[in-house]
Structures are given as structure tokens and as C-alpha cells.
TORLUMBA-871498 format. One record per residue (C-alpha): y, x, z; residue in one letter. Coordinates in steps of 0.05 Angstrom, whole numbers, padded with zeros to 5 digits, always signed. Last residue first. Layout:
BEGIN
YXZa/...
***
This chain:
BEGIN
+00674-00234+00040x/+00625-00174+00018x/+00648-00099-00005x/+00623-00082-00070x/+00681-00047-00091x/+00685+00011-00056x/+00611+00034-00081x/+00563+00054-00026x/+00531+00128-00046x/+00458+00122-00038x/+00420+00186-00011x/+00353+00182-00033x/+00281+00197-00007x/+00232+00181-00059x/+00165+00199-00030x/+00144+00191+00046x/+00071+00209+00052x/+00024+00179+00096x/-00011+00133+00048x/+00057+00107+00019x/+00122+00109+00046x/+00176+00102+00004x/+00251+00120+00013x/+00323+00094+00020x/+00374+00127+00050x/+00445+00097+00070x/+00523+00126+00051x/+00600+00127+00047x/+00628+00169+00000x/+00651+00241+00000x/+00641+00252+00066x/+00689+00280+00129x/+00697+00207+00152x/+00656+00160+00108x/+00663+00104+00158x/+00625+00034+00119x/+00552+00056+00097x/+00550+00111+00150x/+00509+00173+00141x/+00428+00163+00130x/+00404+00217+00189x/+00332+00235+00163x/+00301+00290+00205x/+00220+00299+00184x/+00193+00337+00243x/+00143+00394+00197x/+00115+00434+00256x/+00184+00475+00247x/+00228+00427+00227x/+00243+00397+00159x/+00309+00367+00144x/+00350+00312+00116x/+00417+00299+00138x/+00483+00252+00124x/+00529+00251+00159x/+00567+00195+00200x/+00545+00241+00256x/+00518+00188+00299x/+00452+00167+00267x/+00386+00190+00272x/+00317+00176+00240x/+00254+00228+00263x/+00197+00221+00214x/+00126+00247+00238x/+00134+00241+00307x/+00089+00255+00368x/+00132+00323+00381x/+00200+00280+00389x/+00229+00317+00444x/+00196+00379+00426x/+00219+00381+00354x/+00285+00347+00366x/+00312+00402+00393x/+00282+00450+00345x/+00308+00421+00289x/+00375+00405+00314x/+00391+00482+00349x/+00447+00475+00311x/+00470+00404+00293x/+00498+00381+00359x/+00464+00333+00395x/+00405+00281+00367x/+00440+00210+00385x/+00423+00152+00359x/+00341+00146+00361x/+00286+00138+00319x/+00215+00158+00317x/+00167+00137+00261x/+00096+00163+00262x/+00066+00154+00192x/+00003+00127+00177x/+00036+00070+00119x/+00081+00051+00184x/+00081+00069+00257x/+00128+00051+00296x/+00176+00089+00352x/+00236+00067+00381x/+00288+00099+00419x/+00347+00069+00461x/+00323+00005+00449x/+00352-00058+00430x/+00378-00124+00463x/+00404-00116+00526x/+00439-00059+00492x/+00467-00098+00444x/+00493-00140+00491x/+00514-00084+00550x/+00559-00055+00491x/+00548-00010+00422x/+00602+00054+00420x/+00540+00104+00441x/+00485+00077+00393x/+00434+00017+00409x/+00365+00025+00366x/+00330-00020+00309x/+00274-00029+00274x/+00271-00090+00226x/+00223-00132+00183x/+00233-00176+00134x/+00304-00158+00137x/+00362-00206+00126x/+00358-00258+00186x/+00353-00196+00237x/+00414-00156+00192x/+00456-00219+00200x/+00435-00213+00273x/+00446-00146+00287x/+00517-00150+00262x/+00533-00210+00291x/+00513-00171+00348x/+00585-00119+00342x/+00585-00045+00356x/+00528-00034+00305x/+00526+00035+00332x/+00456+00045+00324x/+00404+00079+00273x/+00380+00013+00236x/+00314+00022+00205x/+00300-00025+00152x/+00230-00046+00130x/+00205-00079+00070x/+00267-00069+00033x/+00302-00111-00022x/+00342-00152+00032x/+00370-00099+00070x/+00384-00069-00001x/+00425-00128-00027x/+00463-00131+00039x/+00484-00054+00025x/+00512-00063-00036x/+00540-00128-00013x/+00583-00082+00043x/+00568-00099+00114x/+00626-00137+00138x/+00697-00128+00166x/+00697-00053+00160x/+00711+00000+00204x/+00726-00034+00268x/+00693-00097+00254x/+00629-00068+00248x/+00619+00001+00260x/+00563+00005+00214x/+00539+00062+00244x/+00470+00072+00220x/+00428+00052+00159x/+00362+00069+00132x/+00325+00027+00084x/+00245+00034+00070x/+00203+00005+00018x/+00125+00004+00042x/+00069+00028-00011x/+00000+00000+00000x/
***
């Protein structure tokens, strides 16, 4: 079976953009699974993203409150198509990343990570996956806003791209 994967984080949502972006709804709905990296900041948020997704894996960042909190994890782990997927906000400064991460997350396959607004795909030593998607609506130091998408299929993750969000595509 091959699974469609999305990965967002930091929406920042209303202080960065009113709305998710109808490039990115249109790839919420087109996955299998989305992976949402935290700092929502707002549970409409969550729950357009709930109703969207046939499945979703989410995680509270730093800037999300007691609601969102109530509501998500800090880290969460699945497995899908036999690979172990961590996830988690915050990862710490980006030397010493790989390694970091490595022991903390040393039952993982895939590590997801938000925060940065940047994006990040690495390979520790032990072979930790790192995939942090950027932000689909607060570019900050980037080029363009951004999300991942990827396949997983028989324990392999194939077709990992960085998708640049267009300006206009921006939802009512």
C-alpha cells in the first residue's frame, strides 16, 4: 500500500494569515495522512484541519494555549507503511540537531519538527529521518512559504518535496 503524506507546521493562524491558504486546503484534503507540527495558535484551526484530513497527527507548539494543549500532544508517535513516526515542535538549535534528536527520538524512523519556519531535511547518524516542512503562511528568512509532501510505501519514504505556497491562492 502506498500512504500520501502532508506536513505542515506553524500556521500561526490569525496572526500571520487569516486562513490556511487554498493551496494548502487542497493538499490537507488530497493526503492520506497529515502531520501538523504545532503552533496552530488558534482551534479553529485544528478543527478545520480535523474535518479536512482523513486522518490527522498533530502536536501543540510553544505560541499554542491551555485549549490546544488540552487537546494535543506534546509528541506523538505512529506508525505508518512500517515506519516509526515521531513528531514534536520544538528540536533546539540546529547544531548539534542530528545528534540531539538521535537519542531522544532513538525508536524513530522519521522525526517531524516545526518551529524554525525552515525548512529541513536530514539524515542522522543511525539514519533519524529530520523533516521540518517550514511555515505555509510566515515565510520569515525564506524565500516562500512552505509544507512537505511525501510517500510512504513498504517502509520507505519516496518523494519528499518542498512545496512553495503561491501568494495568490490564499482562501476567503
Amino acid at each position: 500500500m502506498t500512504t500520501r503524506l502532508l506536513l505542515l507546521s506553524d500556521t500561526h493562524i490569525p496572526q500571520r494569515a487569516r486562513a490556511l491558504p487554498a493551496q494548502v486546503l487542497a493538499a490537507i484534503e488530497a493526503a492520506d495522512v497529515v502531520f501538523h507540527a504545532g503552533d496552530w495558535t488558534h482551534e479553529s484551526v485544528l478543527d478545520d484541519v480535523e474535518r479536512r484530513a482523513p486522518r490527522l497527527v498533530g502536536v501543540y507548539g510553544n505560541n499554542d494555549g491551555d485549549g490546544l494543549r488540552g487537546r494535543l500532544p506534546e509528541v506523538a508517535r505512529v506508525m505508518i507503511e512500517g515506519l516509526r513516526f515521531a513528531m514534536v515542535h520544538e528540536t533546539g538549535p540546529a547544531a548539534g540537531r542530528e545528534a540531539r534528536c538521535a537519542a531522544r527520538f532513538s525508536d524513530a524512523d522519521v522525526l517531524v519538527f516545526g518551529h524554525s519556519h525552515i525548512p529541513w531535511d536530514s539524515v542522522a547518524p543511525g539514519g533519524l529521518r529530520l523533516l521540518n516542512p517550514g511555515s505555509p503562511t510566515d515565510r520569515r528568512r525564506q524565500p516562500a512559504c512552505t509544507y512537505l509532501t511525501l510517500v510512504a510505501e513498504a517502509g520507505e519514504l519516496r518523494e519528499v518535496t518542498l512545496v512553495a505556497v503561491g501568494r495568490s491562492t490564499s482562501a476567503a
